[in-house]
C-alpha positions as CSV (number, residue, x, y, z in Angstrom):
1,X,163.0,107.1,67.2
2,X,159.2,106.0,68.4
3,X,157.9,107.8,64.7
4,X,160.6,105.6,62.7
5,X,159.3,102.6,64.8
6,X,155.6,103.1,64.0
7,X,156.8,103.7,60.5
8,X,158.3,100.3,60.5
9,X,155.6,98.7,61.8
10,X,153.5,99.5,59.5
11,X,155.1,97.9,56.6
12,X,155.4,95.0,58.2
13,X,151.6,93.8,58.8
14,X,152.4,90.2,58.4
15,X,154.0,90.1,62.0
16,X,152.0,89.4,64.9
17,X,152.6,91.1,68.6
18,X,151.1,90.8,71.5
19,X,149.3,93.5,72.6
20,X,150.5,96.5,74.8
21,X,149.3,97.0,77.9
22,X,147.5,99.6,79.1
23,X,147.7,100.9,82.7
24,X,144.2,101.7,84.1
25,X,145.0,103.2,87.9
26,X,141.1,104.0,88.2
27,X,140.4,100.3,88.3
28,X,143.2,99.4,90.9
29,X,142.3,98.1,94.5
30,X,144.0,100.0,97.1
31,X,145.3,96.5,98.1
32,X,146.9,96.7,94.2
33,X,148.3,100.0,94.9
34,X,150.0,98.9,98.4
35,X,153.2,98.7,97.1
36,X,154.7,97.1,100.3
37,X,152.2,94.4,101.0
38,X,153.6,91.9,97.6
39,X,155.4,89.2,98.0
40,X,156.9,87.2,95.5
41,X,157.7,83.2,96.4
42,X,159.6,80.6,94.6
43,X,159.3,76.9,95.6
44,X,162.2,74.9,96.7
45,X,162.3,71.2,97.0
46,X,164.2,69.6,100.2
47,X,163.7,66.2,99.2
48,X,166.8,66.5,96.2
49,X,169.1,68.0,98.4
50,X,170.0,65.8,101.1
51,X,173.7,66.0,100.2
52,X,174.4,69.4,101.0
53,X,177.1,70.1,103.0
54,X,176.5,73.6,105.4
55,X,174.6,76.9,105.2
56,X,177.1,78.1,102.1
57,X,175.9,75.3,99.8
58,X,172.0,77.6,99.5
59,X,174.5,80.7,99.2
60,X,174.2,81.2,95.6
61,X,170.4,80.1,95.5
62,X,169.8,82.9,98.2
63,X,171.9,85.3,96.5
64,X,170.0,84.9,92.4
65,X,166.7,84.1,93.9
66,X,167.0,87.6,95.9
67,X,168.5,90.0,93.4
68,X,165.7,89.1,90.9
69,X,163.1,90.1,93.6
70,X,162.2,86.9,95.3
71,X,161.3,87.0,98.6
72,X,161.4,83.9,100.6
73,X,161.4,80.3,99.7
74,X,158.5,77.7,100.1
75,X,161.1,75.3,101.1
76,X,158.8,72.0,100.4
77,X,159.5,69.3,102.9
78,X,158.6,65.4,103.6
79,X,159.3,63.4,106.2
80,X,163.4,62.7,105.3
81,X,165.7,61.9,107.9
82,X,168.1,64.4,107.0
83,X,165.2,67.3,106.7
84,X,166.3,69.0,109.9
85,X,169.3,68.7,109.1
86,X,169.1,70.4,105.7
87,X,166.1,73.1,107.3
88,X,168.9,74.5,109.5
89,X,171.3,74.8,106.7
90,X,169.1,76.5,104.6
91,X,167.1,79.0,107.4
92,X,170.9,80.0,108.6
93,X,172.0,81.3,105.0
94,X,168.7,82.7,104.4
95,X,169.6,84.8,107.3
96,X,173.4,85.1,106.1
97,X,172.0,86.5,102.7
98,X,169.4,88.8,103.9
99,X,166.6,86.3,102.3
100,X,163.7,85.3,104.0
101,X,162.0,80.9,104.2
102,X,159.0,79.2,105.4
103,X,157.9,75.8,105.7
104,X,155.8,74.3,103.1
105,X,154.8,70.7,104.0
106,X,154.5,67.8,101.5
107,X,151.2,66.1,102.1
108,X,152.5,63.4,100.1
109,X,154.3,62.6,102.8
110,X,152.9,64.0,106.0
111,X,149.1,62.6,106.9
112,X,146.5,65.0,108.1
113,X,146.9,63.2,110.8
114,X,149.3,64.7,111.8
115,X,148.3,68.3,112.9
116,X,150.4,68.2,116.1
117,X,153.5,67.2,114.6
118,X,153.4,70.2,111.6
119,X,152.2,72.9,114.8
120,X,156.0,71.6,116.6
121,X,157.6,71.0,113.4
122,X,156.6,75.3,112.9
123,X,157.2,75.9,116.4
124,X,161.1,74.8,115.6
125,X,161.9,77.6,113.1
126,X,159.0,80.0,114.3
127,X,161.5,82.3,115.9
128,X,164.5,82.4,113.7
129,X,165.8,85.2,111.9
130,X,165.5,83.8,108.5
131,X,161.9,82.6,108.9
132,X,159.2,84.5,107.0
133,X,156.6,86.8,109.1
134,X,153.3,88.1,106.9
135,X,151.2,90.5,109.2
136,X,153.4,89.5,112.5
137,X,153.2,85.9,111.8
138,X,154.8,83.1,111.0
139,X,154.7,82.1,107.5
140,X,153.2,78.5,106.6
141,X,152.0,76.6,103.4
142,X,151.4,72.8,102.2
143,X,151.4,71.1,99.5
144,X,148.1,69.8,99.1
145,X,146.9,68.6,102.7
146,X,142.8,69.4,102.7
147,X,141.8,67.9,105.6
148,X,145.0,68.4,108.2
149,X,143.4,69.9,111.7
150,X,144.2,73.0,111.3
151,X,143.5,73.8,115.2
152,X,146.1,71.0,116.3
153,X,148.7,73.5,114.5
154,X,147.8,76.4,115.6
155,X,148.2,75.2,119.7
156,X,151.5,73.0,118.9
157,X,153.3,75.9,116.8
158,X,153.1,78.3,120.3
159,X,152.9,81.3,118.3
160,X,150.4,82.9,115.8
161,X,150.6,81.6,112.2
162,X,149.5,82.5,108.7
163,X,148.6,79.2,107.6
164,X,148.3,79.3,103.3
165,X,148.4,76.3,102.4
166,X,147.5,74.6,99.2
167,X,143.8,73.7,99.9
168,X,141.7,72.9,97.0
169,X,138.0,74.7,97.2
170,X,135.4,73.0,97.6
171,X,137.3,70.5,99.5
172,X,139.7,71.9,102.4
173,X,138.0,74.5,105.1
174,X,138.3,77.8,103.9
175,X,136.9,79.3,107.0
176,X,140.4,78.8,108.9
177,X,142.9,79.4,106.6
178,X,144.7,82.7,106.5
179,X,145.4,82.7,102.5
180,X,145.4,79.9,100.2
181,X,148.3,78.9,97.2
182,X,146.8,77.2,94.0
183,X,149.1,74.9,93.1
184,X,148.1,74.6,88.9
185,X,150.1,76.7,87.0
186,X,149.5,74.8,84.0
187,X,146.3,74.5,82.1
188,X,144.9,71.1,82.2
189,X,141.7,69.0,81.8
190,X,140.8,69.3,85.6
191,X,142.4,65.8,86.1
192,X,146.2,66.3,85.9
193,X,146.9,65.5,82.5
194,X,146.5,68.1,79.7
195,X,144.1,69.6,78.1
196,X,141.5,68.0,75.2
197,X,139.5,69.4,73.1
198,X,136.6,68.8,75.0
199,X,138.1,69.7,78.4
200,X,140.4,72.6,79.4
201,X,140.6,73.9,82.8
202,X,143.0,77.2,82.5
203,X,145.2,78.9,85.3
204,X,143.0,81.7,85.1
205,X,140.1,79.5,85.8
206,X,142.1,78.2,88.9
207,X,142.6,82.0,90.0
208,X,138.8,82.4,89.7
209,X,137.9,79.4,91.5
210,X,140.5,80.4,94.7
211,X,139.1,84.0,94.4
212,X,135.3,82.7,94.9
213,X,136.3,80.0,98.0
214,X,138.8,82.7,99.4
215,X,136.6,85.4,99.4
216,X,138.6,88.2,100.1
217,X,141.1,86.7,101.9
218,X,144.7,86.4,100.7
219,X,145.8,84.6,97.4
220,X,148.9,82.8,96.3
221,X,148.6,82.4,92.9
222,X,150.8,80.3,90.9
223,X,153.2,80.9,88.3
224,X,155.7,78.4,86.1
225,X,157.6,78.1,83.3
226,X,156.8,74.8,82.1
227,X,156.1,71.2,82.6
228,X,157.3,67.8,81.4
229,X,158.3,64.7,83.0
230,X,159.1,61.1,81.4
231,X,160.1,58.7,84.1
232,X,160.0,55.3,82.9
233,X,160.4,52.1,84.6
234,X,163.0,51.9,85.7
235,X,162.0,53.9,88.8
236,X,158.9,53.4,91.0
237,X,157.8,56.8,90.4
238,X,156.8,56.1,86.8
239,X,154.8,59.1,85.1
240,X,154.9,60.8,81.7
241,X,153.4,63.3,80.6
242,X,153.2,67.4,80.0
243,X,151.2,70.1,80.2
244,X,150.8,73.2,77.3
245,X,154.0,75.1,78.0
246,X,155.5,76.8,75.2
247,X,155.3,80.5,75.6
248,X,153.4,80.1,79.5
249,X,155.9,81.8,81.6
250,X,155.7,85.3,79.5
251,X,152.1,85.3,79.3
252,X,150.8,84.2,82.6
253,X,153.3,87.2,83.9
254,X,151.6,89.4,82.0
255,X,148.3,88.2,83.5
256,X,150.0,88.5,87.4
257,X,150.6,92.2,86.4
258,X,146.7,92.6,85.9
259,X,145.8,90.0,88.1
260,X,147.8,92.1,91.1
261,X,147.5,89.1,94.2
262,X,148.9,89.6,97.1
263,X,151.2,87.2,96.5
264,X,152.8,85.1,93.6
265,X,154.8,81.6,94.2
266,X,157.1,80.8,91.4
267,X,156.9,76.7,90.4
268,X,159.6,75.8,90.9
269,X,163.1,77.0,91.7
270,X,164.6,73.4,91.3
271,X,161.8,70.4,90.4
272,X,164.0,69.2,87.7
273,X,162.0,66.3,87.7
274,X,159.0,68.0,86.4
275,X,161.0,70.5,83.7
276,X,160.1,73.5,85.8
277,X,163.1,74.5,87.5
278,X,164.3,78.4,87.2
279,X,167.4,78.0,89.4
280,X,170.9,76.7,88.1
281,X,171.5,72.8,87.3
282,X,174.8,73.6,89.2
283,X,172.7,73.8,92.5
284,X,173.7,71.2,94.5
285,X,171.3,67.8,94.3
286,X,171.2,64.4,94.1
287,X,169.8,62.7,90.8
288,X,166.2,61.1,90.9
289,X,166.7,60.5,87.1
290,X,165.5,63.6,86.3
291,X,169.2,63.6,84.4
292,X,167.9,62.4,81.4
293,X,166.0,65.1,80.3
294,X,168.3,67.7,82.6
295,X,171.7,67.3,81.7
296,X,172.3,70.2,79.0
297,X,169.4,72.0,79.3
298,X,169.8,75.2,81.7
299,X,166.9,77.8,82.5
300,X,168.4,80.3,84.0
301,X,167.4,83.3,81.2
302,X,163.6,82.9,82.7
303,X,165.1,84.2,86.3
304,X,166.6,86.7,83.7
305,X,163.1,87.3,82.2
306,X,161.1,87.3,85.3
307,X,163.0,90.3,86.9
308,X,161.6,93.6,85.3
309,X,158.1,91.7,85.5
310,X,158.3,90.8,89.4
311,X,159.7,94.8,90.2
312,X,156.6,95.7,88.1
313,X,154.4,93.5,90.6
314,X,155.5,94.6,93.4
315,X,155.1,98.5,92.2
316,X,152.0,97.8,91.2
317,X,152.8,98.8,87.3
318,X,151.7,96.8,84.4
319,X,154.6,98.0,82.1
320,X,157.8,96.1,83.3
321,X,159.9,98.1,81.0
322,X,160.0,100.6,83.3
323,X,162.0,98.2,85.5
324,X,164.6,97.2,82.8
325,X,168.5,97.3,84.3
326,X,169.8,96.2,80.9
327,X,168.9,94.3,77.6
328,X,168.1,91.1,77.1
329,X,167.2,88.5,74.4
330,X,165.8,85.4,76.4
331,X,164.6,82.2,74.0
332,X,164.0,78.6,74.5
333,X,162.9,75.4,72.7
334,X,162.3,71.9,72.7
335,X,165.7,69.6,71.6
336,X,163.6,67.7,68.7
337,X,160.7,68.0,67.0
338,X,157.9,66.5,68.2
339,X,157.4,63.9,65.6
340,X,160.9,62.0,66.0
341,X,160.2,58.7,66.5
342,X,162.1,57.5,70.0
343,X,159.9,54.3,70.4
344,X,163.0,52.1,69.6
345,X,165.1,53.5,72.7
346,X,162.6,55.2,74.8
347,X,163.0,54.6,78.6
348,X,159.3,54.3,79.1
349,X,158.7,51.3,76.6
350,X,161.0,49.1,78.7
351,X,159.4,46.8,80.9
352,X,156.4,47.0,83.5
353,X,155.6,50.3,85.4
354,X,154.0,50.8,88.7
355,X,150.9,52.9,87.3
356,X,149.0,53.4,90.3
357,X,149.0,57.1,89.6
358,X,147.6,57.0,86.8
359,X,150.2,59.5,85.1
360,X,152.2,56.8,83.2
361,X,152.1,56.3,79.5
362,X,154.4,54.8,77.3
363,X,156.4,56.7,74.3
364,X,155.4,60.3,73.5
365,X,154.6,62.2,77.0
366,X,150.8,62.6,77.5
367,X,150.0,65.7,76.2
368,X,152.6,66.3,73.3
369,X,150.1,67.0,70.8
370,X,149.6,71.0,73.4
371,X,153.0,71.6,72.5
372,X,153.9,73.7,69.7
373,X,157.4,73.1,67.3
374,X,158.8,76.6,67.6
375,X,161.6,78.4,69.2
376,X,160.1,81.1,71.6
377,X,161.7,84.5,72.0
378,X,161.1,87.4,74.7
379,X,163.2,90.6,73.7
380,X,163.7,93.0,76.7
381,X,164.7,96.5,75.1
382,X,164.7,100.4,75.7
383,X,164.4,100.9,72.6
384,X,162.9,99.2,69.0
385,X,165.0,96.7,66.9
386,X,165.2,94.4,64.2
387,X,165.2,91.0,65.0
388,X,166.2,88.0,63.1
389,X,166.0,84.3,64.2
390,X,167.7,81.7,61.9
391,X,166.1,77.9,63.1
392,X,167.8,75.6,61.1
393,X,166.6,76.0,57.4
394,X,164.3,78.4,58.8
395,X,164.8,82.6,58.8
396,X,162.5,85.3,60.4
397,X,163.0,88.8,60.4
398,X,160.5,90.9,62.6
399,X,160.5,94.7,64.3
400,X,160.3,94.1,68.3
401,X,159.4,97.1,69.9
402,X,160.6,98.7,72.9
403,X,159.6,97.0,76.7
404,X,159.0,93.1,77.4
405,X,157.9,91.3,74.5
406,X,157.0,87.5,72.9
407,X,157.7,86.4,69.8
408,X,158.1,82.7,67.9
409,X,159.1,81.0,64.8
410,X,158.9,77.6,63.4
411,X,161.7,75.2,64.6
412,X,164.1,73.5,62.2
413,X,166.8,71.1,62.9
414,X,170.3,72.5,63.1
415,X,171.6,75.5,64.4
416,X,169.3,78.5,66.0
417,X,171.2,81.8,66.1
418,X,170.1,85.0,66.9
419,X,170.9,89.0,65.5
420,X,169.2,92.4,66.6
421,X,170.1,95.2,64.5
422,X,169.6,99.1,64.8
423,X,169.9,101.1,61.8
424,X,172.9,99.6,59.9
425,X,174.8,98.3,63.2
426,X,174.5,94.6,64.6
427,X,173.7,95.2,68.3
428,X,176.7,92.5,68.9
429,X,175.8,91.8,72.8
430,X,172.5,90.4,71.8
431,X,173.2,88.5,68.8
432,X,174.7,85.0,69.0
433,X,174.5,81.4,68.3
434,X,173.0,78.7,70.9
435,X,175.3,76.1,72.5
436,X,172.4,73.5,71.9
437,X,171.6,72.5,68.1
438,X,168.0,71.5,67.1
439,X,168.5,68.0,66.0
440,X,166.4,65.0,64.4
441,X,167.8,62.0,67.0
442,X,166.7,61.1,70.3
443,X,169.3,62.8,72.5
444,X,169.8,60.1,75.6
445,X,167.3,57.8,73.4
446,X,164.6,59.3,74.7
447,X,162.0,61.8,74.2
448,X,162.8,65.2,75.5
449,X,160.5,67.6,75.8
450,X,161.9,69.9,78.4
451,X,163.1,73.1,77.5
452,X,166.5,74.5,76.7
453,X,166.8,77.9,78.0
454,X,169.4,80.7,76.3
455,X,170.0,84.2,76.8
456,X,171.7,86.8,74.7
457,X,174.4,88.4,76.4
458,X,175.5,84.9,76.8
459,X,176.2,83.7,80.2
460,X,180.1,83.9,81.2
461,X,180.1,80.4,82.5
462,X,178.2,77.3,81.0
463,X,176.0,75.9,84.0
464,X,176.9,72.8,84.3
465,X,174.9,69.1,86.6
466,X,177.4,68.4,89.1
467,X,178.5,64.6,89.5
468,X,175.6,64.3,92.2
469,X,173.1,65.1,89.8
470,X,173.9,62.5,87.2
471,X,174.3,59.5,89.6
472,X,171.0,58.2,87.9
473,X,172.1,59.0,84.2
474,X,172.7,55.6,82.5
475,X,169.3,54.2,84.7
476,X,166.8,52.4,81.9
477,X,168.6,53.9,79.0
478,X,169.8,52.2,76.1
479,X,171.6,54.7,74.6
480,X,175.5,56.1,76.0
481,X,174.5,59.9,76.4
482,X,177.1,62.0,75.1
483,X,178.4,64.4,78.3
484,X,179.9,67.4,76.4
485,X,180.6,71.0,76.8
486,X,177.1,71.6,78.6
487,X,177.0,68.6,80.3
């Protein structure tokens, strides 16, 4: 089989793989080869899920996020009135579900001011069974917060903490921080908005910079899947724009594998609003408008894709097919070109818009130019195959070769099916059509430029935005959305 694959390969020149990766044990860290000391986090934001009901509404969040390796969740908190509320719920299924949570505070929303109040707000969870302990202590991170007396925590939270949060170096003290999480998962021009020509700041810049300021000590580095967001006017929280996405989530795995940290947050479990989700849309939330771009567009094959490469993590291995359980075809793309013209109907050309962020621009999302119009592929197989990706008008065959792999085509409007062949037979469980057509409209009026997520064997059930999470739907459009099978 492996000579008839090489064989195949090399008639094919014209195809493009990324490269193998080679495992190099003499140049691993014992800290790499500490199979025991990884942890793998995904964040999970509190502020969208005020209307959950008891400890079994995080059930099935607990129960994927854990059997695709996850550890605990960074469950990211403001200053709601229902966060306690919603904090218990969420710590007693943790414990339920054999999962593990910590407290990551919002510095949007808390003050550094406030050092006392996050050391009691610690000190509230610090001994239940669901909460997170790293080296005997209690697990804590931020969101932002440079600046937050550090020593006010540590004497309200009564017990010892391992205080990571999201400090940025050269600004927050380094000096009294157990570990540190860099929050940029995207590359960008150093000023939130993406890259230029002139400018590009990349993740592994960011793990570079946290490396230097760290200096030895912990690191959370970041991983996501994507980025978007297009809230218009008619919410106060205007802002528009993206960051390079495209095939992001396969490669920057690739560079955790050789990067090894001791730790690794997933962004985000459920930030709809910002495209980067990797949970269900059926997980229970209220709508912050995010609807527009959500409704239809699930992302659960990149929890699929991410499981073979976070066992590889943890073992220290840089070849996740080792950790394969089954195979998989995972692909995604954008819902339009990126050239359709949406001005007409767009919600961010209505009215005025509170722009005090500065991350509000009208029409096209800042940024569209990064993105690329193809449809992305990751094939995750024991052994070689022949794949073939029909997009639209558009038909590619190509040879993927055994283990985790990328791949992409050009995008066309119209339908984008799938087919893996071995020998003469059609490998039927990973050939298919996708429930979501390429088209040349503007779905909702607007420009969408999240991603919509497949995998081949197709899901059983079509995940589906409950009514809570399309409360804001019709909000500053001027188009009736069509709520169909997916919706």
């Amino acid at each position: 089989m492996f000579f008839l694959f090489v064989a195949l390969v090399g008639l094919l020149p014209f195809f493009t793989f990324a490269s193998p990766i080679a495992v190099n044990t003499t140049n691993m860290t014992s800290s790499d080869q500490n199979i025991g000391n990884k942890l793998v986090f995904c964040h999970f934001m509190m502020g969208i899920v005020g209307n959950r009901e008891g400890a079994s509404d995080y059930d099935d969040d607990m129960k994927r996020a854990k059997d695709a390796g996850i550890d605990a969740f960074a469950l990211n908190i403001g200053t709601d009135s229902y966060g306690d509320t919603q904090l218990d719920y969420a710590y007693e299924s943790a414990a339920n579900n054999g999962m593990k949570v910590f407290i990551s505070f919002d510095f949007n929303w808390w003050q550094a001011s406030q050092g006392s109040e996050v050391g009691v707000k610690i000190a509230q969870y610090a001994a239940h069974p669901g909460q997170l302990l790293v080296d005997g202590k209690v697990f804590v991170s931020s969101f932002i917060g440079d600046g937050v007396d550090i020593d006010a925590i540590r004497s309200a939270a009564g017990s010892d903490i391992f205080f990571a949060p999201n400090y940025h170096p050269g600004q927050g003290d380094f000096d009294n921080i157990d570990g540190a999480l860099n929050w940029m998962g995207w590359d960008s021009d150093g000023n939130n908005k993406a890259p230029t020509a002139g400018q590009n700041v990349t993740v592994a810049d960011g793990d570079k910079a946290y490396a230097d300021a760290l200096q030895g000590k912990p690191y959370i580095a970041p991983i996501s899947p994507w980025f978007s967001t297009h809230y218009g006017t008619e919410v106060s929280y205007s802002k528009n724009w993206v960051f390079p996405s495209d095939l992001l989530w396969y490669e920057r795995w690739r560079e955790i594998l050789r990067l090894s940290p001791r730790f690794v947050e997933i962004l985000t479990w459920n930030d709809y609003g910002e495209s980067h989700y990797i949970g269900p849309l059926s997980s229970p939330h209220t709508d912050d408008g995010a609807s527009k771009w959500v409704m239809d567009m699930p992302h659960n094959g990149w929890l699929d894709m991410a499981k073979p490469f976070i066992a590889a993590y943890k073992a220290g291995s840089r070849l996740p097919i080792r950790f394969l359980e089954e195979e998989k075809l995972v692909y995604w793309y954008r819902p339009t070109l990126k050239d359709v013209d949406c001005d007409a109907t767009d919600n961010t050309m209505q009215g005025s818009a509170n722009n005090a962020s500065g991350n509000f621009f009208r029409g096209r999302p800042d940024g569209a130019d990064t993105m690329k119009d193809e449809v992305f592929i990751v094939t995750m197989l024991k052994f070689p195959a022949k794949v073939r990706v029909r997009s639209g008008n558009n038909t590619e065959t190509y040879i993927a070769p055994p283990g985790v792999w990328s791949h992409s085509v050009p995008m066309g409007v119209g339908a984008q099916s799938f087919k893996v062949t071995r020998g003469f037979q059609t490998v039927q469980a990973l050939s298919g059509t996708s429930l979501k057509d390429v088209v040349d409209t503007c779905a909702c009026g607007i420009y969408n430029f999240n991603a919509y997520v497949g995998t081949l064997p197709a899901a059983d059930t079509v995940d589906k935005l409950q009514p809570a999470g399309l409360t804001m739907l019709m909000d500053g459009l001027k188009v009736t959305p069509e709520i169909n099978a997916l919706g």
